[in-house]
C-alpha positions as CSV (number, residue, x, y, z in Angstrom):
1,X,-6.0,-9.9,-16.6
2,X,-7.1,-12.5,-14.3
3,X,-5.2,-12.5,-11.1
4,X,-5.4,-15.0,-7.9
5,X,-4.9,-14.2,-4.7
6,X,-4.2,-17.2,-2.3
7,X,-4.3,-16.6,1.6
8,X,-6.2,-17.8,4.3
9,X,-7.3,-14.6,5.8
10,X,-10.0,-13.0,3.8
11,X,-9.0,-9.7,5.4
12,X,-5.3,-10.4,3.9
13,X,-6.9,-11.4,0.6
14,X,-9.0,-7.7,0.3
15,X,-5.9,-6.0,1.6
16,X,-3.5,-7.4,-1.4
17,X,-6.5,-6.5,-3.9
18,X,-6.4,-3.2,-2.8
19,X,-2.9,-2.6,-2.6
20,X,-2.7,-3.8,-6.3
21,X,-5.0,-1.2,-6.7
22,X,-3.3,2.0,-5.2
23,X,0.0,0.5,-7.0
24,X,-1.7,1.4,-10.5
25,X,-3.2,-1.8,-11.1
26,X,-6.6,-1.4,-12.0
27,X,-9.9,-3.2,-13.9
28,X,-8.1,-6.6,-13.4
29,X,-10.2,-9.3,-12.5
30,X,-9.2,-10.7,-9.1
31,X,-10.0,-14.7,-7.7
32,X,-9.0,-15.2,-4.7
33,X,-8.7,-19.1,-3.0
34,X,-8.1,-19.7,1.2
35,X,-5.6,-22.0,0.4
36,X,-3.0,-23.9,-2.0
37,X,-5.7,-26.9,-3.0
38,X,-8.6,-24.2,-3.2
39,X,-6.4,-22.1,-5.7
40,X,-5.4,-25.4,-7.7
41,X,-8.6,-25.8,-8.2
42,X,-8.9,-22.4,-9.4
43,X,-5.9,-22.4,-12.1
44,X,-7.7,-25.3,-13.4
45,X,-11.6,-23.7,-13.7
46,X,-10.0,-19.9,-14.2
47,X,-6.7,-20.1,-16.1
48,X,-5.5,-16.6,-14.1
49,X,-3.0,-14.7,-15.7
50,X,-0.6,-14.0,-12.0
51,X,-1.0,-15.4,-8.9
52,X,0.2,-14.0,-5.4
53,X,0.3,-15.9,-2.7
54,X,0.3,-16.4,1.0
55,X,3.3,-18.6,2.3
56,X,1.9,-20.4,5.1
57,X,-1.5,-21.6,4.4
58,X,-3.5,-24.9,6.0
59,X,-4.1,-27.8,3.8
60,X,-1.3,-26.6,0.9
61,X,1.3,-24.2,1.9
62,X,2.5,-21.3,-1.0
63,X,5.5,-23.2,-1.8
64,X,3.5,-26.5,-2.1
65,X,1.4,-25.1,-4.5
66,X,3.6,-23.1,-6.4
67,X,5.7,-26.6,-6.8
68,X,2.6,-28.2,-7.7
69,X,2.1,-26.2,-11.0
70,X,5.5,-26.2,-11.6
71,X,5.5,-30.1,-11.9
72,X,2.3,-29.7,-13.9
73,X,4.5,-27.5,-15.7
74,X,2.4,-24.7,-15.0
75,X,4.5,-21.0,-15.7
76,X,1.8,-18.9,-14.4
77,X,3.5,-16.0,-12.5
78,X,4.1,-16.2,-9.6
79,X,5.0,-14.2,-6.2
80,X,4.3,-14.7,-2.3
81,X,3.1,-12.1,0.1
82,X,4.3,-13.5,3.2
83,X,5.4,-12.4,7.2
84,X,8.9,-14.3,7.1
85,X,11.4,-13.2,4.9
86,X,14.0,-15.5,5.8
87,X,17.2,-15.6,2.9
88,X,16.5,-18.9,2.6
89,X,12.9,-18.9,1.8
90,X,14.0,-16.5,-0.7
91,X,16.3,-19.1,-2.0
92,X,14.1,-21.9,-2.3
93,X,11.0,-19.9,-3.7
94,X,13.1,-18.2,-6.3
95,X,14.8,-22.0,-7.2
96,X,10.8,-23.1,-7.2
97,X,10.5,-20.5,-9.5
98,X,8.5,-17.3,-8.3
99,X,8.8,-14.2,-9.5
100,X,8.8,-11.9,-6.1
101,X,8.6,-12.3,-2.9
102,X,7.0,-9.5,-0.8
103,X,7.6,-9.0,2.9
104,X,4.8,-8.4,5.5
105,X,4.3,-5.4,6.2
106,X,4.0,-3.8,2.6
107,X,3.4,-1.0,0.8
108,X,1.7,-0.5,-2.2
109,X,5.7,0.6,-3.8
110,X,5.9,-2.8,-2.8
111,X,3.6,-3.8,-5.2
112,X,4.3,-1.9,-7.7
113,X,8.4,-2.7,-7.8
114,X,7.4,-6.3,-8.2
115,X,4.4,-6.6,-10.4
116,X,5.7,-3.6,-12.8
117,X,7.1,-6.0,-16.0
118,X,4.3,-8.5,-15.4
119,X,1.1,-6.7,-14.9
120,X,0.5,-4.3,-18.5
């Protein structure tokens, strides 16, 4: 399984890889993109089989490019790792249609709860 991790800190990005990790997610192939146009491009070369996803990004936010592939009708899974976990950017990211939306800081349960009927 190919999974893309979108977030502009490259600390963030090996932290979310290794947390997918101690979750029991192992041997997946992980891409990882700085921001929402970087990972576009990367759905389009890669073809990944989940994305997770930063929030606020520069250049494309998460919700930007998570409505981008939705109007490219795109149905990748989909999740944000973000700090803000505001009810109504719960609202509008489940209505964009992701998956989960795990709050800053996280544990690998965290992980685990969310990506447990979508990672095999």
């Amino acid at each position: 399984m190919k999974i893309l991790i979108a977030d502009d800190s490259r600390a963030m990005r090996q932290v979310i890889a290794h947390m997918l990790r101690e979750a029991g997610f192992r041997g997946h192939q992980i891409l990882e993109a700085k921001d929402g146009a970087q990972a576009l491009q990367v759905v389009a070369s890669e073809e990944p089989d989940l994305i997770i996803s930063d929030w606020n990004m520069p250049e494309m936010t998460g919700i930007e490019f998570l409505q981008k592939l939705r109007e490219a009708d795109d149905q990748t899974p989909f999740g944000f790792v973000t700090t803000e976990v505001s009810p109504a950017m719960r609202s509008l990211a489940t209505a964009s249609g992701a998956r989960f939306l795990i709050g800053k800081p996280f544990t690998s349960d965290d992980f685990h709860d969310a990506l447990c009927d979508v990672i095999d």
